[in-house]
N, C-alpha and C positions, 0 to 999 in steps of 0.2 A: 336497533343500531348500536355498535360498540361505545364505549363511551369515548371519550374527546379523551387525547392524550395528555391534555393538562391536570387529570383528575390521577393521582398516583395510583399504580396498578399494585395488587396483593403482593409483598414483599418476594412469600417465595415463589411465585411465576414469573417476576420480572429479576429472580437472581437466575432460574432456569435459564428464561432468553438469555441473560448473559453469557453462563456458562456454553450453549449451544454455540454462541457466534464466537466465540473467546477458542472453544477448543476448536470448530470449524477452520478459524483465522490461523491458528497455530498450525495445525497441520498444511495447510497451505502453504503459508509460510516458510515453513519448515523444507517442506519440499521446495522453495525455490529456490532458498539461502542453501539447501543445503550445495543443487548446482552451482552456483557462484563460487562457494566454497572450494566443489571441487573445480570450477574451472583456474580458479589460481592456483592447485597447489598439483593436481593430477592429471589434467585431460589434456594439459596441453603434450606432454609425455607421452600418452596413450590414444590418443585422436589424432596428433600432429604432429608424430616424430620426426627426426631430421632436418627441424629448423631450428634456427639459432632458438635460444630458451625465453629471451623476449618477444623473439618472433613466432614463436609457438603461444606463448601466452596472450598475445596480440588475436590471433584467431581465435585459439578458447574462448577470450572473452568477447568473440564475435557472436560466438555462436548463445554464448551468455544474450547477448543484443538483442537477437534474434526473438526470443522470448519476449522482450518488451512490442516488439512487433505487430505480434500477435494482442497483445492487451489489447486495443482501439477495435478491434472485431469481436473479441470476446464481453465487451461493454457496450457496442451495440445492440447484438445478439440476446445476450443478456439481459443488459439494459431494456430491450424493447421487451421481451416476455415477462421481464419480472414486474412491469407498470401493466401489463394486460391478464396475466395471470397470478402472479403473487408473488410473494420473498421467496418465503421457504423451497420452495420446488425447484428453484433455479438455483439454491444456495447447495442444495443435496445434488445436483447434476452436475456444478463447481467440484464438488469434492470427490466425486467419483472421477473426471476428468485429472484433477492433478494427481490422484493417488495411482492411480493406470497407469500413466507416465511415469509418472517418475520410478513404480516400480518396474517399470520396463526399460529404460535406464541399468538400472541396477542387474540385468541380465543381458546387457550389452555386448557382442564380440565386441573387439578392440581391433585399431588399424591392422596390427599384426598379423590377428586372425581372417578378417574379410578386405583387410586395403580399404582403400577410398568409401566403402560402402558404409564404412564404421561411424564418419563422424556427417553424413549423409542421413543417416538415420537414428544420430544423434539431435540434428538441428530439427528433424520434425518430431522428437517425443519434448522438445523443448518447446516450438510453434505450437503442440499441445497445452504442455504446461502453460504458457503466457496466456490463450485463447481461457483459459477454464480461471487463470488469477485476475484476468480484465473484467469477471460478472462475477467472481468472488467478493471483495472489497466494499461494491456498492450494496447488496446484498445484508451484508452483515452488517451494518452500521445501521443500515436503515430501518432490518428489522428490530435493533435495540433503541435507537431512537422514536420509529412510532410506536413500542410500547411500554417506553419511561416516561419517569415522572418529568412536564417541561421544566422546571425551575433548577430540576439535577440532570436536564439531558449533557451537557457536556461530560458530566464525571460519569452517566453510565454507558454514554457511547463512546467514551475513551475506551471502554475495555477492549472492545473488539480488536482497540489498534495497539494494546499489548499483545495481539496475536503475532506483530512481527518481529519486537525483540524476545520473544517465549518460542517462536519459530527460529529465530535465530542462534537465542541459546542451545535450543537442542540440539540443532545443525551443528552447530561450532560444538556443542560437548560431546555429541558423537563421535566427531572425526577429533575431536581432543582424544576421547579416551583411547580409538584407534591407532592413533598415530602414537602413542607412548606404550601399548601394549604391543604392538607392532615393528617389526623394522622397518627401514623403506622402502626394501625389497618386496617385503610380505604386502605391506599397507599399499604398495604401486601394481602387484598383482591381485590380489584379490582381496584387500580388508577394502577398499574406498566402494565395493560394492553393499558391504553390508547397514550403511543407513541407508541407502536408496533401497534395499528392501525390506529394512524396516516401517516404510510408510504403508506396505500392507496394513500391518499391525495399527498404527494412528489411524486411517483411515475408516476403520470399522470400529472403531471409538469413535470417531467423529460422526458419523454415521448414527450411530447409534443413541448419542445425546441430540444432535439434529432436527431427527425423524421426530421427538419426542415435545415438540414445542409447536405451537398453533401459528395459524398468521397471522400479521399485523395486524390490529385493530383498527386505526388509520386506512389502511390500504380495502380492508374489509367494508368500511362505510363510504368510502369514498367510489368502490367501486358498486356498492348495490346504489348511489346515488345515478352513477351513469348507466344503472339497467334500468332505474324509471324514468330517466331522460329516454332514453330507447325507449321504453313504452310507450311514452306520451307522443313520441311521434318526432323528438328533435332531430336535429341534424347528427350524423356520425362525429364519434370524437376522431380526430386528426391523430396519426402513428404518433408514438411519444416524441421521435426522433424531431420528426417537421413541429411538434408543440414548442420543445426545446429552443430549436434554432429557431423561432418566431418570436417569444418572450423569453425567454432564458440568455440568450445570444451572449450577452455582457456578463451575467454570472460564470455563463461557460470559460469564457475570458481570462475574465478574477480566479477561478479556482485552477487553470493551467499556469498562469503566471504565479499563485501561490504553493504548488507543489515543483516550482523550478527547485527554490534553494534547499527545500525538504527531501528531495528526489536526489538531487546531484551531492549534496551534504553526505545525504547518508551511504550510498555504494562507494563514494570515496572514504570513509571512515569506517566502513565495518569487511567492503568486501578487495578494493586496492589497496590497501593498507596493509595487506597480506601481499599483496605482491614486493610494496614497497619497504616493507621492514626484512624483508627476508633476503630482497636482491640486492637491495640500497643500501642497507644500513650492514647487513651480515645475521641478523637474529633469526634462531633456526624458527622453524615452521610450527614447534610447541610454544615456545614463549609467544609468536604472533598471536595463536588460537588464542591461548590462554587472558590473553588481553581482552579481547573480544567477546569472549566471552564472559568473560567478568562484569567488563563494563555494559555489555546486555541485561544482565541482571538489575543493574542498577537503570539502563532503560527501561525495562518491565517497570519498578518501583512508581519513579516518577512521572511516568506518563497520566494517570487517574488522578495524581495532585495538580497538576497543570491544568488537566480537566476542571475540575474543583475549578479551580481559581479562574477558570474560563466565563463558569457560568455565576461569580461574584464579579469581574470585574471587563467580563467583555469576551468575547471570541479572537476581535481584533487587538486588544493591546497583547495579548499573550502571544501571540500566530508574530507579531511583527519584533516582541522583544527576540522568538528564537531564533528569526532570520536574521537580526543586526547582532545577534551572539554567534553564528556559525562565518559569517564574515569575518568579524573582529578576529575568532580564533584561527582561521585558515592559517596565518604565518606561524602564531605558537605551536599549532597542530605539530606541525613538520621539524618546527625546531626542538622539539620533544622528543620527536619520535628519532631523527635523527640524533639520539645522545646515544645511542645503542646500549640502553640499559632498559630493563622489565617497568621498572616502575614509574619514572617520565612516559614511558608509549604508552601505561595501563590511564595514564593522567588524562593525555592527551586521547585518546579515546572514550574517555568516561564522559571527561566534560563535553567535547564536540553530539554525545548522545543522547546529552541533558539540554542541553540549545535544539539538538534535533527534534525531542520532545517537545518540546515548546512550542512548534508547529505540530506536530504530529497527533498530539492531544486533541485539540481544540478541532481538527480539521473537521473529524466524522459528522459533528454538531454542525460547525460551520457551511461546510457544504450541503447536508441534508436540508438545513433549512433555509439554504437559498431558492430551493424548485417548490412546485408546487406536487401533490400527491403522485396524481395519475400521469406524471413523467420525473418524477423524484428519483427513482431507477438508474432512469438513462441519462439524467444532469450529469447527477452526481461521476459517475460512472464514466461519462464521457469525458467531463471535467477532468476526473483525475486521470483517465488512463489515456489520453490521449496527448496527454503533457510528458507521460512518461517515455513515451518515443523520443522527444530529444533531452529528455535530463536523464533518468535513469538509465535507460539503457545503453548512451552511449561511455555516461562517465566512466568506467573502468576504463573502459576503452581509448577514451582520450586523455586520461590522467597516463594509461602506460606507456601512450604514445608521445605524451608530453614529455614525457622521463629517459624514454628514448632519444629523442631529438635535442633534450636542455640537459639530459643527468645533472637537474635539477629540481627542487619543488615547487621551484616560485612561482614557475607558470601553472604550478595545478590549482596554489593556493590562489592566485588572480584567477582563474577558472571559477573557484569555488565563490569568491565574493562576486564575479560580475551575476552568478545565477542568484544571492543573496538580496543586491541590488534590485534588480528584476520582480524577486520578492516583494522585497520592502512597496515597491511601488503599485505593485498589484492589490495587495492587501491594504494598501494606505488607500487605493481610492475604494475600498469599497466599504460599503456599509452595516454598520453591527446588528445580526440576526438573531442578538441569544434572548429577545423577548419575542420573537414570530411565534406564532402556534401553528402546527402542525395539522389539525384538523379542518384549518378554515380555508378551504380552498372549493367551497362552491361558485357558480357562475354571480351568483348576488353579496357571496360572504365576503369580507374584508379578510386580507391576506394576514391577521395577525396585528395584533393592538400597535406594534411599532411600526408599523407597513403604512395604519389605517392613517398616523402623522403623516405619511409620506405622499399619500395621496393615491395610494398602490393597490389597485383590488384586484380580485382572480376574472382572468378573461372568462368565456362563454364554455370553453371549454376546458376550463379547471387550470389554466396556465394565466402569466400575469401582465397585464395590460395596467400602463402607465401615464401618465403627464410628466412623470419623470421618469430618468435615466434607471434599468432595476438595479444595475451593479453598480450607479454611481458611477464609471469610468469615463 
């Protein structure tokens, strides 16, 4: 049997897992920001011509929407194979899904060319994309947390969640370098295709570190645990989905209510903010990127120190400081960004993605070790991607439709605190996970020495049976 994940693993196979899930997460990533990216600045031109320019980007970033849609399928799906079969496998079929997409995107006619049928067959290589990022996410976190050391898992399962501002850099430096080498002309006909076919090329990098890393230790003992239960003659274990919604139910909860302000924070800061310095304020479409880009970098950085300081002083105090910092800044955000100069918006976007870290960091830890093994998958998974249908994917959408209706920010910036709120209170009722262990989730084992106070053992079938409330809520 693998050893218990509290024993720390040989340094360089657990920087491997990293790197695996770290470059995995980036190309995924990448491929989704880079969409977003282009739905503010290009498709609404090219998929949506002849409507007003708000009202074209209004669609675009429907079809942006759309994407998030699909997540809650692609984490069931997902979610359910990867608790019966394993990480890895499902994590390598994730990345074949969004690289096929999205390089097929990148070979797209355009309205022009086939009419209607253009942005028709743009919204299902996107329902691809979402479906293949909905069982990426859980995947990746989970196989660097069952096979870190516990006492550092927050700092080394933060990496994986540098996969989206390292995806986002590259999106955003991409279409930076494009769009300055380029005219508008050039860049509206055929430069906005060449990162969407550069994800060939990441993909078979990603691919290729992937393939090269074992499965989770965790996942490996937990699961030959339930083939000599099947031997002995027990009862079947129940789908992960029905274990979840049985004893998970209120973590499920806690973890959609803490990805509101982290979900809606962040596509207003990194992907309307492009819409809104460019139509709103006047700043062209380089300075926007540029910003954004910058201050990615600086989200890369801080996200592994937040981590750090997750697993010193909580999962929960850090998760709820970056919620009551992306509140507070909502009105500076705007009044910054609105001075139409580089260096206030570069402000104003730095800090909103150092508060976004703040939550972001800590989540992968946080939420991994709310479930129990052999549905840890599909919590997780569920948890985050099924919150993302009403935070992420609609906020572009209703920040630009706010801005339509107010040509104003106030109302995005109230948008952005009521989802922060929502936060705050999710995370305040629940309970701090950063001493549970990850290995203890037999039918007899106690769910983790901070559990074991709570009174909290593992049900019959690896999932967690109570006297108390699990999420606290």
């Amino acid at each position: 049997m693998a050893a218990p994940a509290t024993s720390p693993p040989a340094s360089a196979n657990l920087r491997r897992i990293v790197a695996a899930s770290l470059i995995g997460t980036t190309v995924e990533w990448y491929d989704f920001f880079l969409y977003g990216s282009a739905a503010a600045l290009v498709f609404n031109k090219l998929f949506f011509p002849g409507s007003d320019p708000l009202v074209g980007t209004l669609l675009s970033f429907l079809t942006y929407a759309v994407g998030f849609a699909a997540r809650p399928l692609g984490a069931l799906v997902f979610g359910h194979y990867g608790d019966r079969l394993g990480r890895k496998k499902l994590l390598v079929l994730s990345l074949l899904l969004m690289g096929g997409a999205t390089f097929a995107i990148g070979l797209l006619p355009t309205h022009a060319t086939v009419g209607t049928a253009a942005p028709v067959l743009l919204t299902a290589l996107r329902l691809v994309q979402g479906f293949a990022l909905g069982g990426e996410w859980g995947g990746a976190v989970l196989l660097v947390s069952e096979h870190g050391d516990a006492r550092r898992r927050g700092f080394w399962a933060s990496w994986p969640q540098t996969g989206a501002p390292a995806g986002q850099l590259l999106a955003t430096g991409v279409l930076s370098v494009m769009t300055a080498l380029l005219s508008d002309a050039a860049f509206t006909s055929w430069g906005w295709r060449v990162p969407f076919l550069l994800s060939g090329v990441l993909v078979i990098v990603g691919l290729w570190v992937r393939l090269s890393v074992d499965e989770s230790p965790v996942f490996r003992a937990a699961l030959a645990r339930a083939e000599a239960r099947r031997a002995e003659g027990a009862a079947l274990e129940r789908m992960p989905l029905v274990a979840v919604l049985r004893h998970h139910w209120r973590d499920v909860l806690i973890a959609m209510g803490a990805r509101m302000a982290e979900n809606i924070s962040y596509y207003v800061i990194t992907a309307f903010v492009l819409v809104y310095a460019t139509s709103h304020t006047g700043l062209s479409q380089q300075t926007a990127l540029n910003a954004v880009l910058i201050a990615s970098a600086l989200h890369f950085a801080v996200i592994p120190a937040w981590g750090a300081l997750s697993d010193r002083i909580g999962r929960r105090p850090v998760y709820l400081l970056g919620a009551a910092g992306v509140g507070v800044w909502a009105f500076p955000f705007f009044a910054l960004v609105d001075s139409h100069h580089f260096g206030p918006l570069l402000l104003a976007v730095s800090v909103g993605l150092v508060f976004h870290g703040a939550m972001y960091a800590p989540q992968a830890a946080f939420f991994a070790e709310m479930f129990a093994t052999r549905m840890r998958y599909s919590g997780a998974s569920i948890g985050a991607q099924f919150s993302s249908v009403a935070a992420g994917a609609p906020a572009p959408l209703i920040a630009t439709a706010l801005l339509a209706d107010y040509d104003s920010p106030t109302p995005i910036a109230l948008y952005v605190i009521a989802a922060a709120l929502l936060t705050l209170l999710a995370v305040g009722v629940a309970r701090e996970t950063r001493s549970r262990d990850l290995t203890a989730v037999d039918g007899n084992a106690v769910e983790g020495n901070a559990v074991a106070g709570e009174g909290r053992t593992a049900g019959p079938d690896g999932g967690a049976s109570s006297a108390v409330p699990s999420g606290g809520a």
